[in-house]
Each structure stands twice: as C-alpha cells, then as structure tokens.
PDB file as gemmi writes it, atoms N, CA and C in Angstrom:
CRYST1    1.000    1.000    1.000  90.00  90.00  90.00 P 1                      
ATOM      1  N   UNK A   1     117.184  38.691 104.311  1.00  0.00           N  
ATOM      2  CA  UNK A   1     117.788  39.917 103.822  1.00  0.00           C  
ATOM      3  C   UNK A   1     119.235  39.614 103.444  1.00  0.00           C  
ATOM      4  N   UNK A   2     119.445  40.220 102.129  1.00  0.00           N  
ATOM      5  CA  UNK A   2     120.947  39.909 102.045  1.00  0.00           C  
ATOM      6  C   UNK A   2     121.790  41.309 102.073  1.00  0.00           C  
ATOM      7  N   UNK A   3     122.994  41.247 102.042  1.00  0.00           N  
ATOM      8  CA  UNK A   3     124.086  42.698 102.349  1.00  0.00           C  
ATOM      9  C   UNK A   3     123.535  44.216 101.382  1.00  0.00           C  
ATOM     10  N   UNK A   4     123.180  43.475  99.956  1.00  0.00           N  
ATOM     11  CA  UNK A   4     122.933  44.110  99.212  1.00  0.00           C  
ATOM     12  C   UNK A   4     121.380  45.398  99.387  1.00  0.00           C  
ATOM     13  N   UNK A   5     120.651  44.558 100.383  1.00  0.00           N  
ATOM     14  CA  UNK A   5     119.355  44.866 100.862  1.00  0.00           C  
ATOM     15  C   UNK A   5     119.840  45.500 101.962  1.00  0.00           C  
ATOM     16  N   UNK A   6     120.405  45.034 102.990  1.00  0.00           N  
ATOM     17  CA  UNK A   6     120.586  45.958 104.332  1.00  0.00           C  
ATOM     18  C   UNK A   6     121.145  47.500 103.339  1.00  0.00           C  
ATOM     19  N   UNK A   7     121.936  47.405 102.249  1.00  0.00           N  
ATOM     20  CA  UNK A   7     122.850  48.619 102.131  1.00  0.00           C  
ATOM     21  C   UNK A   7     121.792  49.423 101.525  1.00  0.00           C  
ATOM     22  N   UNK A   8     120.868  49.006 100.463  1.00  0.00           N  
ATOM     23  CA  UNK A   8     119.590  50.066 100.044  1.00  0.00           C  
ATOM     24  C   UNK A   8     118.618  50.807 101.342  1.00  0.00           C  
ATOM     25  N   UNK A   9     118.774  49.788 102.181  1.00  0.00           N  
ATOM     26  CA  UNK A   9     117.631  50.282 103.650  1.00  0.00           C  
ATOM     27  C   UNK A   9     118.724  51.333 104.053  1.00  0.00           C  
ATOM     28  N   UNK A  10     119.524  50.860 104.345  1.00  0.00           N  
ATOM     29  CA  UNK A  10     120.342  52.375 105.581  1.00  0.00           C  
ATOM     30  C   UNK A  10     120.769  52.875 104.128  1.00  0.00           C  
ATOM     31  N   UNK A  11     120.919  53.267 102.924  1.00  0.00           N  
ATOM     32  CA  UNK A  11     121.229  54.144 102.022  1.00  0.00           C  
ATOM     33  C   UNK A  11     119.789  55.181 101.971  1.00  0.00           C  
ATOM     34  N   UNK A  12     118.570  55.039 102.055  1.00  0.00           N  
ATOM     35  CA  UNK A  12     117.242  55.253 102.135  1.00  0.00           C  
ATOM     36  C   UNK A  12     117.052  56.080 103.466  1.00  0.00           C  
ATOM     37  N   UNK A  13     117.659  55.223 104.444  1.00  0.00           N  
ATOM     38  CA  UNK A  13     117.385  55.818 105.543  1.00  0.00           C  
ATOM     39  C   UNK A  13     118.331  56.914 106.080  1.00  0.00           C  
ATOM     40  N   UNK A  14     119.382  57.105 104.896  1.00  0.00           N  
ATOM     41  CA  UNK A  14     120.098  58.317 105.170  1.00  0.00           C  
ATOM     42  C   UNK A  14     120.350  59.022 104.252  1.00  0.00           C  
ATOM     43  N   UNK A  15     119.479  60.199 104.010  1.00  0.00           N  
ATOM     44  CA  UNK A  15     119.997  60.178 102.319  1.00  0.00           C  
ATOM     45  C   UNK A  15     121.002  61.437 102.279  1.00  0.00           C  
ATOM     46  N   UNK A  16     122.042  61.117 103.251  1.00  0.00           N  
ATOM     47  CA  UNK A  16     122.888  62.889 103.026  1.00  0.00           C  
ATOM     48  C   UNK A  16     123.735  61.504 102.933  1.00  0.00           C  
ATOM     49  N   UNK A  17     124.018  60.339 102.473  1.00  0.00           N  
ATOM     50  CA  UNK A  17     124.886  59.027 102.367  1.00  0.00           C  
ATOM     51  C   UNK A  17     124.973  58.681 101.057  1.00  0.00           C  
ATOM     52  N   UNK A  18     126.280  58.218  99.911  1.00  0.00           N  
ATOM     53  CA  UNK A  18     125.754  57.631  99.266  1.00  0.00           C  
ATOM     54  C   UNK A  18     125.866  56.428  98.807  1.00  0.00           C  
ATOM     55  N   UNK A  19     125.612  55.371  98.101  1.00  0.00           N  
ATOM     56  CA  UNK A  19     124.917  54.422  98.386  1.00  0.00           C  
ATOM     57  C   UNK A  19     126.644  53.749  98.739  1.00  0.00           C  
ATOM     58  N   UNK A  20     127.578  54.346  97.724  1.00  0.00           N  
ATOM     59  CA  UNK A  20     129.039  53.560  97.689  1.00  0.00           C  
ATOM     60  C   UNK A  20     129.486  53.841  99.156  1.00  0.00           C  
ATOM     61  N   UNK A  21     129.540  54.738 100.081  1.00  0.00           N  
ATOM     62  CA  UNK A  21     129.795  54.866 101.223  1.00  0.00           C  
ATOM     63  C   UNK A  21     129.092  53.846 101.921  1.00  0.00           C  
ATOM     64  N   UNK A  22     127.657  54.467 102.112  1.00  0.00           N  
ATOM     65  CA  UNK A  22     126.823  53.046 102.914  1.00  0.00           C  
ATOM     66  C   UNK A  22     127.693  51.644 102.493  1.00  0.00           C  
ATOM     67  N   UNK A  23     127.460  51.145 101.122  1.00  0.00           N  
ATOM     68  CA  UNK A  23     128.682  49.961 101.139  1.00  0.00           C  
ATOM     69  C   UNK A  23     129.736  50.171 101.746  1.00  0.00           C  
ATOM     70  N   UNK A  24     130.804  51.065 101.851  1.00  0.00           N  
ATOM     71  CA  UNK A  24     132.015  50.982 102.779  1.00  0.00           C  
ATOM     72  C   UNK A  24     132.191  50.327 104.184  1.00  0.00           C  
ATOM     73  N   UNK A  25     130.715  51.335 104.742  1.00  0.00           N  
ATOM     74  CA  UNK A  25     130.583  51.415 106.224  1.00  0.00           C  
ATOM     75  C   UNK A  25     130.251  49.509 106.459  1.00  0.00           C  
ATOM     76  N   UNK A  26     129.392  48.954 105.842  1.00  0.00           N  
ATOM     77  CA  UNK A  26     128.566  47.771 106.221  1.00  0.00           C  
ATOM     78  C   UNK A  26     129.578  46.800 105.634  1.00  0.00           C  
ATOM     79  N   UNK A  27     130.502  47.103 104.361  1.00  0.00           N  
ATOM     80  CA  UNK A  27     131.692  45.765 104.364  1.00  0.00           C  
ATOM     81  C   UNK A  27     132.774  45.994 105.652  1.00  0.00           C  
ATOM     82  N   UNK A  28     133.201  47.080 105.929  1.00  0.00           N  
ATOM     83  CA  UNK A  28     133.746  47.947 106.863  1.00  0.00           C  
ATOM     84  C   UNK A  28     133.643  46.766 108.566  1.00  0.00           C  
ATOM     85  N   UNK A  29     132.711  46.962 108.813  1.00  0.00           N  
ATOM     86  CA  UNK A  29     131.838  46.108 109.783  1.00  0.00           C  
ATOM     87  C   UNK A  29     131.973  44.836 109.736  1.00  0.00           C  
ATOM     88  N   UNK A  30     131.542  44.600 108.516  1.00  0.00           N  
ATOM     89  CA  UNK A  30     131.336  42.689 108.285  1.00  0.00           C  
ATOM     90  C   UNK A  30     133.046  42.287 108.558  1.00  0.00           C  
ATOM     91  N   UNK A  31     133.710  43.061 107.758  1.00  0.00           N  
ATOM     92  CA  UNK A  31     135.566  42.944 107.921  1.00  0.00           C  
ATOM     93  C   UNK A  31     135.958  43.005 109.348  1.00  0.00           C  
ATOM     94  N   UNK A  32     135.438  44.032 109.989  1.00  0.00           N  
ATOM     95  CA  UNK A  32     135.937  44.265 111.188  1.00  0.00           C  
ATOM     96  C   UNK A  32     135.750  42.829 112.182  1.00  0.00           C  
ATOM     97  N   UNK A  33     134.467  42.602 112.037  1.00  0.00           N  
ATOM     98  CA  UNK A  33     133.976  41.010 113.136  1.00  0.00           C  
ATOM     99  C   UNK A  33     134.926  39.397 111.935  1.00  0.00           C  
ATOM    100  N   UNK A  34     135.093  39.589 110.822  1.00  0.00           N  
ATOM    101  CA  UNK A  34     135.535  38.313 110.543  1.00  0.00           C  
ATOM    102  C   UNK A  34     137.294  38.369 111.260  1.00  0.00           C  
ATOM    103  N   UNK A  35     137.761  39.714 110.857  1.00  0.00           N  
ATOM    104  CA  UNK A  35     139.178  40.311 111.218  1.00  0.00           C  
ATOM    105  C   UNK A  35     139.056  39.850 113.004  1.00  0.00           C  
ATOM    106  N   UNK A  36     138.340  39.926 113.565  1.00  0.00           N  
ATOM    107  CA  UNK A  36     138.078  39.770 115.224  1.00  0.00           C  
ATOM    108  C   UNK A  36     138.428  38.454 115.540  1.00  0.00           C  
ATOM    109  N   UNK A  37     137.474  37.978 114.811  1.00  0.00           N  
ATOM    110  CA  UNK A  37     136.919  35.940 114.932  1.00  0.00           C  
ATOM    111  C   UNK A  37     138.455  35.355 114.290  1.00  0.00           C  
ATOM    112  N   UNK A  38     139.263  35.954 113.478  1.00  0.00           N  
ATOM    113  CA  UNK A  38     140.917  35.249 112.800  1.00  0.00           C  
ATOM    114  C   UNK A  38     141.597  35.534 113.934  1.00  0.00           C  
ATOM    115  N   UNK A  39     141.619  36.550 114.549  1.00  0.00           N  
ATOM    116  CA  UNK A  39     142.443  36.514 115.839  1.00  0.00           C  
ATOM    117  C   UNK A  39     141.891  36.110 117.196  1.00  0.00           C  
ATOM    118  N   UNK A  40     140.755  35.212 116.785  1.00  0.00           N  
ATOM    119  CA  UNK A  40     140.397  34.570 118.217  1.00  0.00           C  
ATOM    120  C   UNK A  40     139.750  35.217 119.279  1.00  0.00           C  
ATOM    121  N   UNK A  41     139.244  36.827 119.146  1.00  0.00           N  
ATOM    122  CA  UNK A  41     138.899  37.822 120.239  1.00  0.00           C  
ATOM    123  C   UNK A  41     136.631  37.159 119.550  1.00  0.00           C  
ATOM    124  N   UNK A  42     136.210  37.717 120.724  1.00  0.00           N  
ATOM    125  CA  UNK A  42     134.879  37.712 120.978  1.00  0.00           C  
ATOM    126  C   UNK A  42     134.321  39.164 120.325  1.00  0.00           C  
ATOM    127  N   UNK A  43     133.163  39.157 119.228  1.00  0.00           N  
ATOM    128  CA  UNK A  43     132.893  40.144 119.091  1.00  0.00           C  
ATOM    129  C   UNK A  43     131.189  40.479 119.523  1.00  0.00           C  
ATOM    130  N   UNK A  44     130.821  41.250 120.581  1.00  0.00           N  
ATOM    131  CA  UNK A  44     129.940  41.686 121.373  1.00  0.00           C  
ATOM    132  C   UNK A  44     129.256  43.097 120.803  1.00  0.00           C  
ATOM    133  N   UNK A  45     127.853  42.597 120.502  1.00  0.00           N  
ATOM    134  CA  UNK A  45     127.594  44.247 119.762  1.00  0.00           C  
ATOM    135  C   UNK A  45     126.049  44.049 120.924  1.00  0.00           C  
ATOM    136  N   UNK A  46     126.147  44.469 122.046  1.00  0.00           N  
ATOM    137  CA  UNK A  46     125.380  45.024 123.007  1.00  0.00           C  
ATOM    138  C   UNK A  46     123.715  45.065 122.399  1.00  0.00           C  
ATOM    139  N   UNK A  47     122.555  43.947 123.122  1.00  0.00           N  
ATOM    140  CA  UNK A  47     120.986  44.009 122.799  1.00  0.00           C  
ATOM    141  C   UNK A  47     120.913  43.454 121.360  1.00  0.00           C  
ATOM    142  N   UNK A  48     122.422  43.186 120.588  1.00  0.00           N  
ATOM    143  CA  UNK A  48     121.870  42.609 119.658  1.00  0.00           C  
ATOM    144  C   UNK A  48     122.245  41.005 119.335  1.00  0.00           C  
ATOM    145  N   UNK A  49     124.042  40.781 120.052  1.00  0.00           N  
ATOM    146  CA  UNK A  49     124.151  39.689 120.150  1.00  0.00           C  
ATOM    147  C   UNK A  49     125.537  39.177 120.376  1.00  0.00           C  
ATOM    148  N   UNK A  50     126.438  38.190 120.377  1.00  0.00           N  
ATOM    149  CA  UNK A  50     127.572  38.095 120.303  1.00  0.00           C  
ATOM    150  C   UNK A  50     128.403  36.623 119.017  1.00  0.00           C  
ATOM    151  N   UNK A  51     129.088  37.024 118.620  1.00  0.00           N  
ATOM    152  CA  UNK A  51     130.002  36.220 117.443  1.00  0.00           C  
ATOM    153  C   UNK A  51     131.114  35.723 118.352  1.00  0.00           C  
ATOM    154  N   UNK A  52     131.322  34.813 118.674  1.00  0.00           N  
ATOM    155  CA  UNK A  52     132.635  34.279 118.717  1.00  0.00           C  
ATOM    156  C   UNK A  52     132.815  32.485 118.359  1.00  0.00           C  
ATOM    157  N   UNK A  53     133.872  31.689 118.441  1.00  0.00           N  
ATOM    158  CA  UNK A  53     133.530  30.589 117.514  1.00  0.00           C  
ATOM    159  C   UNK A  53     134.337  29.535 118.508  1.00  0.00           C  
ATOM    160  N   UNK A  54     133.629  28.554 117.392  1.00  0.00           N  
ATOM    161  CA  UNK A  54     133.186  26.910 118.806  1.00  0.00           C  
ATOM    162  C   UNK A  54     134.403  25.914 118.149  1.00  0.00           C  
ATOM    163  N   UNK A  55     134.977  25.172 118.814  1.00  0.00           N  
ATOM    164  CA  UNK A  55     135.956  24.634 118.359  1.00  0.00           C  
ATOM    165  C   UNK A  55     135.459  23.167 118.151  1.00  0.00           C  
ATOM    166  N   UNK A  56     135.668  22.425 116.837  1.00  0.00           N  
ATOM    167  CA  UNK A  56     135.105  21.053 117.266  1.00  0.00           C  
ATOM    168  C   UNK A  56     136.354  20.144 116.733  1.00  0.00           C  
ATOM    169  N   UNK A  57     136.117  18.686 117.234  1.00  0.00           N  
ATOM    170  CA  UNK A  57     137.206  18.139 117.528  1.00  0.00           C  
ATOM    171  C   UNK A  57     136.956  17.137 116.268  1.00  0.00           C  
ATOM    172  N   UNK A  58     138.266  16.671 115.751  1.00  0.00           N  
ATOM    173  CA  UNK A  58     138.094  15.884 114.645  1.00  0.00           C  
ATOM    174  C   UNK A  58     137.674  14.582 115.256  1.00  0.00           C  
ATOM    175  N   UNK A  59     136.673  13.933 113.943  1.00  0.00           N  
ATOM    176  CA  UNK A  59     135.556  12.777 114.301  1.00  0.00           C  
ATOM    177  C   UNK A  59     135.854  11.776 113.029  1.00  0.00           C  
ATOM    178  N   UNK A  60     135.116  10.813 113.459  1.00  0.00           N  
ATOM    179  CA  UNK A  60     134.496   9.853 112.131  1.00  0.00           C  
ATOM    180  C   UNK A  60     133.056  10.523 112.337  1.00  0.00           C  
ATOM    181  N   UNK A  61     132.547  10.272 110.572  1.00  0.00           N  
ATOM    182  CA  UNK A  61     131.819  10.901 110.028  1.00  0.00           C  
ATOM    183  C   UNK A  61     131.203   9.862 108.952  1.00  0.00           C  
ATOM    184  N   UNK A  62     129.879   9.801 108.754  1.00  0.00           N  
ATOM    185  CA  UNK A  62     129.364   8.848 107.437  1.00  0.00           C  
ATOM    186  C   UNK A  62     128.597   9.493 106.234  1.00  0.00           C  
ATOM    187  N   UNK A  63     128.845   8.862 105.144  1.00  0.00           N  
ATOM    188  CA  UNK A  63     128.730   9.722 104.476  1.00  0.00           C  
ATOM    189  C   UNK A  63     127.269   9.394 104.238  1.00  0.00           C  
ATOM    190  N   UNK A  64     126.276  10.238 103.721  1.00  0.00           N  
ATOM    191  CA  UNK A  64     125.203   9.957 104.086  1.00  0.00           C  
ATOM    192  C   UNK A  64     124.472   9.130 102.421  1.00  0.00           C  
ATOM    193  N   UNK A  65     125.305   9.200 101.313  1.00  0.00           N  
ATOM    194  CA  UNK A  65     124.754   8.237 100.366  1.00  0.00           C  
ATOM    195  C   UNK A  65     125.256   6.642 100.612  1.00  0.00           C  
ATOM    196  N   UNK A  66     126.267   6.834 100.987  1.00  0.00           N  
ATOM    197  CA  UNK A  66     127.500   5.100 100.564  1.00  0.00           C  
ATOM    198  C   UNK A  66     126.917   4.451 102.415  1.00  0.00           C  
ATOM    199  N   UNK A  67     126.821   5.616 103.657  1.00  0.00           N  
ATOM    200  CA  UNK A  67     127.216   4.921 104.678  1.00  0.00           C  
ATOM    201  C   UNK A  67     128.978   4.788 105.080  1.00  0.00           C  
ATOM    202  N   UNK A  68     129.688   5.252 103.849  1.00  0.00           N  
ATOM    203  CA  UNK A  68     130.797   4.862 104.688  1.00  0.00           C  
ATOM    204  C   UNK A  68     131.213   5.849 105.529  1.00  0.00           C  
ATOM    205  N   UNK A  69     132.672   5.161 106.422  1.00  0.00           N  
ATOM    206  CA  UNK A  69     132.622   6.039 107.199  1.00  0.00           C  
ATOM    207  C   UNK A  69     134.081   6.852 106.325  1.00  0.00           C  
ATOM    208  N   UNK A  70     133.945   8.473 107.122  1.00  0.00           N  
ATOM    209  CA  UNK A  70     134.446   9.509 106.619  1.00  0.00           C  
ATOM    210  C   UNK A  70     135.087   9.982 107.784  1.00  0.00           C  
ATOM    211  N   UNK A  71     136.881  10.529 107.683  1.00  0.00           N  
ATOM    212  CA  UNK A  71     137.206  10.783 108.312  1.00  0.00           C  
ATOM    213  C   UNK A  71     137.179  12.544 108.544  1.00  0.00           C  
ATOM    214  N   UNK A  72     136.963  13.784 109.557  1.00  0.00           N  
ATOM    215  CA  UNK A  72     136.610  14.652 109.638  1.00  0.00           C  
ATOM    216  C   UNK A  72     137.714  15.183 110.067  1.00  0.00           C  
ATOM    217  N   UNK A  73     138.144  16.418 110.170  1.00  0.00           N  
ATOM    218  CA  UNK A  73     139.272  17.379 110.763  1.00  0.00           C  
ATOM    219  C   UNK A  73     138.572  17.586 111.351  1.00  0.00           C  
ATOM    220  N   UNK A  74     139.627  18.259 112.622  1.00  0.00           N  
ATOM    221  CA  UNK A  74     139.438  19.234 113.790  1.00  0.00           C  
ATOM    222  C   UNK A  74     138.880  20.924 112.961  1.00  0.00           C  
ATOM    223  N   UNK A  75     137.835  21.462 113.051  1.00  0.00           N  
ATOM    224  CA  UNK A  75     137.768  23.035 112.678  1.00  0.00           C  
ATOM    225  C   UNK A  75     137.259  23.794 113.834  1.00  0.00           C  
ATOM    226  N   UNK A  76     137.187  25.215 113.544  1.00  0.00           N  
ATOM    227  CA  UNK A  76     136.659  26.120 113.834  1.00  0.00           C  
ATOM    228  C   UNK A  76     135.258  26.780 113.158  1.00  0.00           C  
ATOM    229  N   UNK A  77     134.436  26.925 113.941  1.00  0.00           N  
ATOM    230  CA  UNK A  77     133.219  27.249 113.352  1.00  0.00           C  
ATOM    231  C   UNK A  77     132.705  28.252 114.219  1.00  0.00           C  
ATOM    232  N   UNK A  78     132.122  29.713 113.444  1.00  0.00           N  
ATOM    233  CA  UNK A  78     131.886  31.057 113.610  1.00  0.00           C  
ATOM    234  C   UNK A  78     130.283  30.278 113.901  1.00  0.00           C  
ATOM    235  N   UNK A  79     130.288  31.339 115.521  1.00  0.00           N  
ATOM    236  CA  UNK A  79     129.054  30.811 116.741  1.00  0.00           C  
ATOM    237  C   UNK A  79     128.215  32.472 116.711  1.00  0.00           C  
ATOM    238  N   UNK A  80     126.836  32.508 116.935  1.00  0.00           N  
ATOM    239  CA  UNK A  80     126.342  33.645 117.031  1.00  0.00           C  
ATOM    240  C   UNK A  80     125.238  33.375 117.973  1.00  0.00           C  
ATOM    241  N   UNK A  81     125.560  34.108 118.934  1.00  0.00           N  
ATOM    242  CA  UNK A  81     124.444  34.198 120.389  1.00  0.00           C  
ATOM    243  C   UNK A  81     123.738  35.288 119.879  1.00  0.00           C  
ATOM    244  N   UNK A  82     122.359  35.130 120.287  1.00  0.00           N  
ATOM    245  CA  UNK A  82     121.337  36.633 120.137  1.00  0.00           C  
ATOM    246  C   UNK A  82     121.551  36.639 121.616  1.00  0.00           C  
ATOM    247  N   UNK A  83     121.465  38.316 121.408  1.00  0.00           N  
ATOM    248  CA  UNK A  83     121.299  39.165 122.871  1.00  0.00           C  
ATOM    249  C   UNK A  83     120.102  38.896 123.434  1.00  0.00           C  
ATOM    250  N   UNK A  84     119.718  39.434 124.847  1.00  0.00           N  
ATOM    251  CA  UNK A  84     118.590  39.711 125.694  1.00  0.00           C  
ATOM    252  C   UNK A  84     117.519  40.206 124.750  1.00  0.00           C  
ATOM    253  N   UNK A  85     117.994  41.743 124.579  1.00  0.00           N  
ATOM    254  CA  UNK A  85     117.088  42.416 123.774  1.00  0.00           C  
ATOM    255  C   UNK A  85     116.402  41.819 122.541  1.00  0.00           C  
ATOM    256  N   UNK A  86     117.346  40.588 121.286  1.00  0.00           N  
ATOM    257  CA  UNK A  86     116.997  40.309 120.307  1.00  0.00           C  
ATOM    258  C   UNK A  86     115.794  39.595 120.922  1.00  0.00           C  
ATOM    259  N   UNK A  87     116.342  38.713 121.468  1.00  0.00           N  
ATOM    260  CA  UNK A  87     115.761  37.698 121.974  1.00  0.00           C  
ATOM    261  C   UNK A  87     113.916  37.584 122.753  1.00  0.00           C  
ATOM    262  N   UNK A  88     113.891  38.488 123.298  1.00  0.00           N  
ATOM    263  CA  UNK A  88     112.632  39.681 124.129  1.00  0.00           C  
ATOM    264  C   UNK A  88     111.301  40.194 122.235  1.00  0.00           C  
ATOM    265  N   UNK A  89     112.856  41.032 121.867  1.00  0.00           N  
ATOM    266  CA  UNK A  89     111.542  41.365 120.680  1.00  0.00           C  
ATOM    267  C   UNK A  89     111.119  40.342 119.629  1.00  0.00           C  
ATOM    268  N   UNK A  90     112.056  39.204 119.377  1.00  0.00           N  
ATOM    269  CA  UNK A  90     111.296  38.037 119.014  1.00  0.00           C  
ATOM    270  C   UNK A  90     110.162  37.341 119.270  1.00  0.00           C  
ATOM    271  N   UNK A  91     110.095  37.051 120.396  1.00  0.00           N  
ATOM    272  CA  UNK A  91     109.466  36.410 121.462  1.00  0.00           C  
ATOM    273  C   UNK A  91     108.253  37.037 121.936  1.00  0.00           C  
ATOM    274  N   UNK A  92     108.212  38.457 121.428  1.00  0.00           N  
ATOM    275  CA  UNK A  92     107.477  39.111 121.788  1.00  0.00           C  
ATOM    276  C   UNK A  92     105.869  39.136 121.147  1.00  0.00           C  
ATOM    277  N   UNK A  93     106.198  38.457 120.029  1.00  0.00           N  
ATOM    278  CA  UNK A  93     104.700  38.767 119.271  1.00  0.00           C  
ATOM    279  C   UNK A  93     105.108  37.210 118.457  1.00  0.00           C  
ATOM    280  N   UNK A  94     105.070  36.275 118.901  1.00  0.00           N  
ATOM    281  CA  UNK A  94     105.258  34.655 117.868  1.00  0.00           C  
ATOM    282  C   UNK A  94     104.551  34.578 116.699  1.00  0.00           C  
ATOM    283  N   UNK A  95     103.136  35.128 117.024  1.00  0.00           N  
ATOM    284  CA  UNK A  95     102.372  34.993 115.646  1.00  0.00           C  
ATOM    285  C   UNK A  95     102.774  35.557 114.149  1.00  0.00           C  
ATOM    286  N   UNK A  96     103.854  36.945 114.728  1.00  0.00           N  
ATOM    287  CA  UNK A  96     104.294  37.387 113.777  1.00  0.00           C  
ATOM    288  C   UNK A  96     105.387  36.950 112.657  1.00  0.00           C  
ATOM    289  N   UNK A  97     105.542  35.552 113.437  1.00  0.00           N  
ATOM    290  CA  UNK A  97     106.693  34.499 112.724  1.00  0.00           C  
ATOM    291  C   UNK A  97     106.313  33.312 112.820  1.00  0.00           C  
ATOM    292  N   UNK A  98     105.189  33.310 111.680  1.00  0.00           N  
ATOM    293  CA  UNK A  98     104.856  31.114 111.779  1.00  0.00           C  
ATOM    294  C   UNK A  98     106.052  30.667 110.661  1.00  0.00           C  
ATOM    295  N   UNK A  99     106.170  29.319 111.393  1.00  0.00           N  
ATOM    296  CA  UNK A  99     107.119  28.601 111.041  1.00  0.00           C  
ATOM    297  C   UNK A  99     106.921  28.582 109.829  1.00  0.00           C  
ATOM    298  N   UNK A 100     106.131  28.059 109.250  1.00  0.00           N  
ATOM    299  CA  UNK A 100     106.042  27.946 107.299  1.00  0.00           C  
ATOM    300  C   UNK A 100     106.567  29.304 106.715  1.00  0.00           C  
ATOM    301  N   UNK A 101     106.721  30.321 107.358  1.00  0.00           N  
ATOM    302  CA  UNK A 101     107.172  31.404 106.778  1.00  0.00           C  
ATOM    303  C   UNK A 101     108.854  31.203 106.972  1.00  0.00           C  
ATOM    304  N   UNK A 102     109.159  30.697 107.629  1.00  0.00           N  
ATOM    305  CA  UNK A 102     110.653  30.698 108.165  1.00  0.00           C  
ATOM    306  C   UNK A 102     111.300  29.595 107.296  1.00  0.00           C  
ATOM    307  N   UNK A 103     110.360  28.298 107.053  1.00  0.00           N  
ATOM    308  CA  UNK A 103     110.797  27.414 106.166  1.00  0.00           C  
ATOM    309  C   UNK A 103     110.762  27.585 104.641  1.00  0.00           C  
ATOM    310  N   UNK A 104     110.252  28.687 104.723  1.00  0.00           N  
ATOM    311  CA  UNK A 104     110.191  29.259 103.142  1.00  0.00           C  
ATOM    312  C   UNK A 104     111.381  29.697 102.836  1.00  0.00           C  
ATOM    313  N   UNK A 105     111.914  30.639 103.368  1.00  0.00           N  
ATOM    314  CA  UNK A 105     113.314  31.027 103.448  1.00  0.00           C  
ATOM    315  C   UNK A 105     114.237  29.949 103.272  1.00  0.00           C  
TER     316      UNK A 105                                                      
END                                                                             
C-alpha cells in the first residue's frame, strides 16, 4: 500500500472528510514521527508498533562488483518494532500470507 492508497481508504471510510483534508491529517502524522526521529525522541503508537532509530558505526565496506574495499560513515537509520497486537494478528492465520505473495511485492 502506498500513502496515496491509505488516503483513498480512510477518505472512503469517512465520507463527511475530504479527500485534501484526509491528505493533511496522514502527511500531518508521517511529519509528526519523522519531526520525532530528528530530535532523537521514540515514537510509540500503542498494538501497533514503535519507530525509533539504530545507530551504526562507521565500517569498511566492499563493493559488491570490483570487491574493493569501501570506506562507510557512521549513520543513523529509522528502526520499526511491530507491537504485541501487530504481531498476534499476523501470526494468527500464516496461510493468509505465503511467502511468494510477499516476494511479489
């Protein structure tokens, strides 16, 4: 699903909304957790999951046509835990997610 798709579903699923609002609310959101993760705070949205980000340390690195080696910076990279709850209704029915469907994506 991409942003454009979540915003037709909850535009559909509310129709006293319209569609330019629904966009507000859902960039609104997406802004709010990247705005969170720049100042370093944990963002926790309860049964569904948590965002906060993993620090990795600068490396050698190869490049994967030549083999040579490549030197890497230190970054930051945006981490996403699924909640209990996600996690439960996944898990809950497997058949409903074979892998060849997931690798299609």
């Amino acid at each position: 699903m991409i942003k454009s798709e979540l915003v037709q579903i909850l535009a559909a699923e509310n129709p006293h909304l319209f569609v330019k609002d629904v966009e507000k609310i859902v960039n609104t959101i997406f802004d709010s957790v990247v705005e969170a993760l720049e100042e370093g705070d944990r963002v926790e949205l309860r049964g569904f999951g948590a965002f906060s980000l993993k620090h990795r340390e600068a490396r050698t690195g190869r490049n994967p046509r030549t083999g040579e080696a490549v030197e890497i910076e230190e970054k930051w990279s945006p981490f996403f835990k699924a909640g209990k709850e996600m996690r439960e209704r996944l898990n809950a029915e497997p058949q409903a997610y074979p892998p060849e469907a997931m690798a299609a994506e």
